[in-house]
VEXBAVO-428346 format. One line per field, with one value per residue (C-alpha): residue number from 1; residue in three letters; x, y, z. Coordinates in steps of 0.5 Angstrom, whole numbers, plus 500, padded with zeros to 3 digits. Layout:
N
nr: (NUM:...)
rest: (ALA:...)
xx: (X:...)
yy: (Y:...)
zz: (Z:...)
//
This chain:
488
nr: (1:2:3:4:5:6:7:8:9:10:11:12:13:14:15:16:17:18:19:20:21:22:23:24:25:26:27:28:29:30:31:32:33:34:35:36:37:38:39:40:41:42:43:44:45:46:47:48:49:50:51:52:53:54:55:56:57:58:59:60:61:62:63:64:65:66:67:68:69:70:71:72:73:74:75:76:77:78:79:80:81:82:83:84:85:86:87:88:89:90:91:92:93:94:95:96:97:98:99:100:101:102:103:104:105:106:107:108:109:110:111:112:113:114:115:116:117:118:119:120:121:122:123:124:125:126:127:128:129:130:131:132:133:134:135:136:137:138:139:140:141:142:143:144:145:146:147:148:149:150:151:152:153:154:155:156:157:158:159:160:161:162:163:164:165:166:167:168:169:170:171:172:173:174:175:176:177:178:179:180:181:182:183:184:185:186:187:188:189:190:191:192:193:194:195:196:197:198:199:200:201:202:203:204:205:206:207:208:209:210:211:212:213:214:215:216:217:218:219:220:221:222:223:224:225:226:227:228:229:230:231:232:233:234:235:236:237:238:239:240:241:242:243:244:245:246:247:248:249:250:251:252:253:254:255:256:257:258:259:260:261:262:263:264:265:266:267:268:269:270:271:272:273:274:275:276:277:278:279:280:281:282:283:284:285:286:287:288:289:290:291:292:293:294:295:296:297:298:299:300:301:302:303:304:305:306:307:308:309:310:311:312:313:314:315:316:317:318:319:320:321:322:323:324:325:326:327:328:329:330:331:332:333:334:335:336:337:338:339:340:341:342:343:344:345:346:347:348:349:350:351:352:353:354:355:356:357:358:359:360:361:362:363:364:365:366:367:368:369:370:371:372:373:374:375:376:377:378:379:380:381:382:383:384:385:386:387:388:389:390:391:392:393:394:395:396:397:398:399:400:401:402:403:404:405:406:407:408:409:410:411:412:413:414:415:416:417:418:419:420:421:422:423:424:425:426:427:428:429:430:431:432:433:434:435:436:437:438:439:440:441:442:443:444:445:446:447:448:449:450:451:452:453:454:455:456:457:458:459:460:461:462:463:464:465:466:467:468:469:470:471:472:473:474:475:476:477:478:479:480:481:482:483:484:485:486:487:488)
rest: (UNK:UNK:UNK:UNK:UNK:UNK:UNK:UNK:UNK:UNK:UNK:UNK:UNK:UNK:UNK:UNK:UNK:UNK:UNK:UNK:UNK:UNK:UNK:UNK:UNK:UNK:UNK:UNK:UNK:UNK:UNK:UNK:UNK:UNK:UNK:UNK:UNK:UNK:UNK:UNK:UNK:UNK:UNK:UNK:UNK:UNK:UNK:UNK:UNK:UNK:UNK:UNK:UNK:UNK:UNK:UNK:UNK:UNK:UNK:UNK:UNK:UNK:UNK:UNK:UNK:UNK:UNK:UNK:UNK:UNK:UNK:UNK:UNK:UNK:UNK:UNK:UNK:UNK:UNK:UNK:UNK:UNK:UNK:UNK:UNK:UNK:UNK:UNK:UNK:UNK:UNK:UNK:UNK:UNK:UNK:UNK:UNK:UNK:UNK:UNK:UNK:UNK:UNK:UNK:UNK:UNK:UNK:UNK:UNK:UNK:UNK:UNK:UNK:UNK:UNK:UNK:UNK:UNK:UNK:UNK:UNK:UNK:UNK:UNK:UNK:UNK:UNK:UNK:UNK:UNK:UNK:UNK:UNK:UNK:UNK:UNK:UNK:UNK:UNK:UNK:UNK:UNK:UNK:UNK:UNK:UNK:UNK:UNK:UNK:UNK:UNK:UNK:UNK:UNK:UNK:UNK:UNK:UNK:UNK:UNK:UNK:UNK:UNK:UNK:UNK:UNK:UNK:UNK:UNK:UNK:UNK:UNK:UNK:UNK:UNK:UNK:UNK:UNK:UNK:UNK:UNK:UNK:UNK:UNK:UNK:UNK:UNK:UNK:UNK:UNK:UNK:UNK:UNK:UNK:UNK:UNK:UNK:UNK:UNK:UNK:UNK:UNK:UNK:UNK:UNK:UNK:UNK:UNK:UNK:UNK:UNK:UNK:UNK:UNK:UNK:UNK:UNK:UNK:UNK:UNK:UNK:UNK:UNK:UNK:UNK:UNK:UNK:UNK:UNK:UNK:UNK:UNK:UNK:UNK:UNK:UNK:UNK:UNK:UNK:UNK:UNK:UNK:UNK:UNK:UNK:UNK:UNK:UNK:UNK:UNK:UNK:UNK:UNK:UNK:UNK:UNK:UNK:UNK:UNK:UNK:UNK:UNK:UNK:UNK:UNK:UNK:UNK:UNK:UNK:UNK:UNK:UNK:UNK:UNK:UNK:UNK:UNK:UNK:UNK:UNK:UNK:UNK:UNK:UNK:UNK:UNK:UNK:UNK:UNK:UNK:UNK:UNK:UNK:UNK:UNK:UNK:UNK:UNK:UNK:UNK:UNK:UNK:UNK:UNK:UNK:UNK:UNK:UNK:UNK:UNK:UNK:UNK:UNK:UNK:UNK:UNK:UNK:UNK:UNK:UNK:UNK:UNK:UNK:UNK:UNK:UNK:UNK:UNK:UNK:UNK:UNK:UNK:UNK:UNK:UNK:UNK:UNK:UNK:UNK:UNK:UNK:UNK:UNK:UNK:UNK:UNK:UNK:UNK:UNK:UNK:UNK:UNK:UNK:UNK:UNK:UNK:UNK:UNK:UNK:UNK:UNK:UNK:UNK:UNK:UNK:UNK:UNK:UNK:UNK:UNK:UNK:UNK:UNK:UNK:UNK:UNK:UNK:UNK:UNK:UNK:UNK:UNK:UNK:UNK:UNK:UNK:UNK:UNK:UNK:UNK:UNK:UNK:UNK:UNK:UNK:UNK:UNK:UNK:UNK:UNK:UNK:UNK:UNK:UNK:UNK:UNK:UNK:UNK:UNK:UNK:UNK:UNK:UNK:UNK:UNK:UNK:UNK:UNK:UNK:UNK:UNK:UNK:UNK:UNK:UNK:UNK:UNK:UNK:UNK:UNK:UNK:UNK:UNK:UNK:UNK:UNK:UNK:UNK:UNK:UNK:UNK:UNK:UNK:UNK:UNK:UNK:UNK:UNK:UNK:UNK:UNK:UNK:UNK:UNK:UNK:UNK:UNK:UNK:UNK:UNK:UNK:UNK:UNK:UNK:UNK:UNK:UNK:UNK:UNK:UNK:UNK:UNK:UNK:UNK:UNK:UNK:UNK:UNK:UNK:UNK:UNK:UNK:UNK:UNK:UNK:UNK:UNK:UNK)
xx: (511:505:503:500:493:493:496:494:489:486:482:479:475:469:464:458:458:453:455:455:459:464:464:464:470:475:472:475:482:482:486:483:483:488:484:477:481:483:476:473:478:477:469:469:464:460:452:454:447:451:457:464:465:459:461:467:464:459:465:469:462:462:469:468:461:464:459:463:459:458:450:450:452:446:441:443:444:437:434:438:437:441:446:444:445:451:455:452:446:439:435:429:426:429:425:428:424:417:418:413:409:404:398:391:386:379:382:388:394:396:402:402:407:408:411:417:416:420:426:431:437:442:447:446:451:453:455:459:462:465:467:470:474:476:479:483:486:488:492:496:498:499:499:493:490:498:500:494:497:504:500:497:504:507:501:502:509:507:501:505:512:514:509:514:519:516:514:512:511:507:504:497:494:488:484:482:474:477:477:484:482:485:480:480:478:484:489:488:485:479:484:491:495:493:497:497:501:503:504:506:506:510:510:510:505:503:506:513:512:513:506:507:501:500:495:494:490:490:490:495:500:498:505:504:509:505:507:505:504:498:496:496:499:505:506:504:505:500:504:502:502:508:513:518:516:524:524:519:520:527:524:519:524:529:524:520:526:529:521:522:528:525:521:529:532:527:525:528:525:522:519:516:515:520:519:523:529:535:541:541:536:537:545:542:537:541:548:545:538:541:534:534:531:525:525:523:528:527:530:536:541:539:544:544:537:540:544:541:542:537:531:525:524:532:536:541:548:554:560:561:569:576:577:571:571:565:562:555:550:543:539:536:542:542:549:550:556:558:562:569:567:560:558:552:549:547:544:549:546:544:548:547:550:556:554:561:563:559:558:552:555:553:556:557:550:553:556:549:545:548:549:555:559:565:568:568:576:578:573:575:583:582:578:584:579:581:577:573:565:564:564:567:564:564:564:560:561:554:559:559:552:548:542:542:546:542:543:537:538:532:533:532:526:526:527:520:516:518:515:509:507:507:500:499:499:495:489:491:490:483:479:482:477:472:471:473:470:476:473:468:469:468:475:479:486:492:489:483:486:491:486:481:486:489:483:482:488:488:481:484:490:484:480:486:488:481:480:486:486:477:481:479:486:484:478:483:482:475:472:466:462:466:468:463:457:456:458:454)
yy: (454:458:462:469:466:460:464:460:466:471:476:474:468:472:470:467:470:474:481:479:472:477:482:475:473:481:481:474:475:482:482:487:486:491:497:494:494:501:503:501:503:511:510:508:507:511:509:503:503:502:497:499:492:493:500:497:492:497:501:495:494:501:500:493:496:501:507:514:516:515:518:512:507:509:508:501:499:502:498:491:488:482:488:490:483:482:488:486:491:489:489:491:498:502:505:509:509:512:519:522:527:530:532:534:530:531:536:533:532:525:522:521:515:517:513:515:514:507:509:506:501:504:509:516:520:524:516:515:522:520:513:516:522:515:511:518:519:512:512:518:516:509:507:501:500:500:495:491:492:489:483:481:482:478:473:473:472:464:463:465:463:467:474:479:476:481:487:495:502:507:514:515:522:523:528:533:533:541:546:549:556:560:563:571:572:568:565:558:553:548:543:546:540:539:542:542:536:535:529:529:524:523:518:518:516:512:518:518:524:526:528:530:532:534:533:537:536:538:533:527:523:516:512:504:498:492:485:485:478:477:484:486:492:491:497:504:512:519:525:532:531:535:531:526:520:518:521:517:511:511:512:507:501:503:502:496:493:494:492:486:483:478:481:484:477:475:480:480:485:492:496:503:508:513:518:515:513:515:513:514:510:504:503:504:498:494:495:496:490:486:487:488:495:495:503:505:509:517:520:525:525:532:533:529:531:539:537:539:532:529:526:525:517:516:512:515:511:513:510:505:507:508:500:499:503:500:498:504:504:506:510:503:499:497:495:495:494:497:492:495:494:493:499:495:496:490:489:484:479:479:473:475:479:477:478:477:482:487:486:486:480:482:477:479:478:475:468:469:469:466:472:473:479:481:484:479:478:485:487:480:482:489:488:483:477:469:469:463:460:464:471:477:477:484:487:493:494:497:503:506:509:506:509:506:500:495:487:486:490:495:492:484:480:479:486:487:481:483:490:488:485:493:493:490:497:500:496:497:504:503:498:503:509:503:499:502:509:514:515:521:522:527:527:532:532:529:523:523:521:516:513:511:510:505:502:500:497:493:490:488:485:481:478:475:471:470:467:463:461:458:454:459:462:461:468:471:477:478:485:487:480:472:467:466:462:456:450:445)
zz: (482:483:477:479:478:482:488:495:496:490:491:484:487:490:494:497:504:507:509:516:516:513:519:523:519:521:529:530:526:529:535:539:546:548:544:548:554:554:552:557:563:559:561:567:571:566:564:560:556:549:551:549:545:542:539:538:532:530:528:525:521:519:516:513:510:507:511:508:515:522:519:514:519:524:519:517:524:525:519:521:526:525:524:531:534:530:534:542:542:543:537:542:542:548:554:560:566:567:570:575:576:581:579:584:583:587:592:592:590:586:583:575:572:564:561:556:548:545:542:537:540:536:538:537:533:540:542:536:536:543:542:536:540:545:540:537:543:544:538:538:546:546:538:538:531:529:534:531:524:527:530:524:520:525:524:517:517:520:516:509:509:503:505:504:500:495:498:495:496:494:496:495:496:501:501:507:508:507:502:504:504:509:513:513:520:523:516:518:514:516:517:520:520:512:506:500:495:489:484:477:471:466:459:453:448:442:438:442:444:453:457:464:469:474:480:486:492:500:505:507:503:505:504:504:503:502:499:492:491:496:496:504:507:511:514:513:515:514:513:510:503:502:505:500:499:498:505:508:505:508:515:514:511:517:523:519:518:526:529:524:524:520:515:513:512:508:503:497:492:493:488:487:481:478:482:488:483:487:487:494:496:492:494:502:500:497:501:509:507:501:497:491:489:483:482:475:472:470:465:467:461:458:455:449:448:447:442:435:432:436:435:439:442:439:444:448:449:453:453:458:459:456:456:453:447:443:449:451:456:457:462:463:464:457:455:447:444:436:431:430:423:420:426:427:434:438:446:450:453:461:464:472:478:481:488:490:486:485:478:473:467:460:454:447:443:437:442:446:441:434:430:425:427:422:427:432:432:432:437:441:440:442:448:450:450:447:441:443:443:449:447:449:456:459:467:470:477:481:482:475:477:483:479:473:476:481:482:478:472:469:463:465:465:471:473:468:473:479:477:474:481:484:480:487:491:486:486:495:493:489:495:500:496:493:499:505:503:502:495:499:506:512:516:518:523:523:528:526:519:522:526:520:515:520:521:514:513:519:516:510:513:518:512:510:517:518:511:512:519:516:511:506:503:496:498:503:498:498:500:499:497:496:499:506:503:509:507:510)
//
């Protein structure tokens, strides 16, 4: 089996490839046919000083390059003429047509050709505004960076037989270019579709003590489900930053699921943070998908922690049942038992899920593990169990607490391997601020955020099939340098 480091593509081995071998990489994995198409048809029989395929990989080298601005991009086309040439546009000065003029000379009049001064190749900001508007308006009507998105899904699928076994979510805030005050004059924000949101963290530090913080912003909430082993999106939504990322991730599993059936039968573990731990939602992943939720657990006993015996960082236990009269379980579906005799408190060992029953299997830690118990008889005769080398084995339905209680148990190793991988989503998150220019940008609007963001995720997507489809999958992750040296 593959260890996390030696995957069949790692962002981690970067390198050699110039910067326009990259570019060349994302154009030919892009399946962009569609978009082109439906651009070109948008201008008609327009001028076509600036070809719309070549505006099109202009765009795609702005995003690739991680220009935070159409104005940056300019000045690089501008400077580059390998770039220039890269795109489709010509990489000589252009020139319009002489304009004429009449002029008496020597009693009478004469026609005088001027010609027009030498201009850059590159597209002007007017151009790429309007190119852009084009694009924005594509998106909203016919959805063509996202049908792109599930194309390379699709194509990602076959290539990697196991992408999307292991898949993730998060939602990450995005900043409006607005600072969302509301103008006195009509009450509305520069941005009126943003709004404000807000993500609150919690722990507890090396004291033991709780810390909470709070982050507010105003703009967008991004919301991404991604495969956490090869750290590529799956699938994404904009909404204002208002909205419940529970709510979201409930829509968006429920329409990936139904657009790729596929996808649904061969996930096996989702995760996320705390903040989407719901009994509701991990009893609809399981029940409906047969995927395993990996959601942290937050703390919601507060009871306990009212009372004027307790302590700060004590474990909080309550009894599993009247059957079970030693037997307590934790927030994070720990099961621990209490000698009848000594009262010493042990965690009984994880022995799996029962899928048939819909139970999690725990087994008496002395028998597990070796230990002496001096109330091993009693605690065995009062439960009703044969005293034997297996142990007192005891039974916890998913249904005791769908919160707590998942097929793959908060407190087990498995459960803590799987998580680890949501780390993934995060470093997502990083490139899509770092290298794909989220970090500081100037878009406002709803579309206008959708269409950029989209666009971002899809070249991340492209320079994973287009390292796989070159025979390079060990450099499918690398971004900004790697991986594209010639070879020969």
């Amino acid at each position: 089996m593959a260890t996390e480091t030696n995957l069949p593509f790692s962002w981690e081995q970067v390198d050699k490839l110039s910067d326009l071998r990259r570019l060349e990489l994302v154009l030919h994995a892009l399946p962009d046919t569609e978009i082109i198409n439906a651009l070109s048809e948008m201008r008609g029989n327009g001028r076509n000083e600036y070809p719309v395929a070549a505006m099109w990989r202009a765009l795609i080298a702005g995003i690739v390059f991680g220009h935070e601005s159409v104005e940056s991009l300019i000045r690089e086309l501008n400077r580059n003429s390998s770039l220039l040439c890269a795109c489709g546009f010509s990489s000589v000065p252009l020139q319009s047509r002489p304009r004429h003029r009449i002029e008496p000379s020597e009693g009478r009049a004469g026609v005088i050709a001027i010609d027009s001064p030498p201009r850059s190749p590159a597209p002007k900001s007017s151009n790429f505004s309007r190119f852009l508007s084009n694009v924005v308006s594509l998106e909203e009507q016919r959805a063509v960076v996202s049908k792109m998105i599930d194309t390379m899904r699709g194509e990602l699928m076959e290539l990697l037989g196991d992408f999307g076994e292991n898949l993730g979510y998060d939602g990450k805030a995005i900043e409006s270019h607005s600072t969302g005050q509301r103008s006195r004059r009509t009450g509305e924000t520069s941005d009126p579709e943003a709004d404000w949101g807000k993500h609150e963290y919690s722990g507890v530090d090396s004291n033991a003590k709780a810390w909470t913080k709070i982050k507010t912003w105003f703009g967008y909430r991004l919301h991404i489900i991604a495969d956490t082993k090869y750290e590529l999106p799956v699938a994404f939504s904009l909404t204002r930053a208002c909205v419940s990322e529970a709510g979201e991730l409930d829509r968006m599993t429920e329409f990936l699921f139904g657009k790729e059936p596929g996808l649904k039968n061969r996930c096996r573990y989702l995760s996320a943070d705390k903040g989407l731990d719901s009994a509701a939602l991990k009893k609809k992943l399981w029940d409906d998908y047969l995927i395993r939720p990996i959601i942290d657990s937050r703390g919601f006993w507060r009871q306990e922690k009212q009372a004027k015996s307790y302590v700060e960082g004590q474990k909080i236990m309550r009894p599993l049942g009247s059957v079970h009269g030693n037997i307590f379980y934790t927030e994070r579906a720990e099961v621990w038992c209490r000698c009848p005799v000594s009262g010493v408190e042990r965690k009984m060992a994880f022995s799996g899920f029962e899928s048939g029953r819909d139970t999690l299997k725990f087994r008496c830690p002395a028998a597990a593990y070796g230990l002496g118990c001096k109330g091993w008889k009693k605690c065995h005769g009062d439960a009703g169990c044969v005293t034997n080398g297996y142990g007192r084995v005891v039974r916890v339905p998913l249904e005791r607490d769908r919160r707590i209680f998942t097929p793959t148990p908060r407190s087990s190793v498995t459960w803590r391997r799987a998580y680890k991988r949501r780390n993934a989503i995060e470093r997502i998150n990083s490139r899509i601020d770092n290298s794909f220019g989220f970090e500081k940008h100037f878009i406002r609007g709803k579309a206008k955020m959708t269409a950029r963001v989209g666009l971002a995720l899809a070249v991340m997507m492209a320079l994973g099939v287009g390292h796989i489809k070159a025979g390079r999958p060990e450099c499918m992750r690398s971004l900004v340098s790697g991986c594209y040296a010639d070879t020969g």
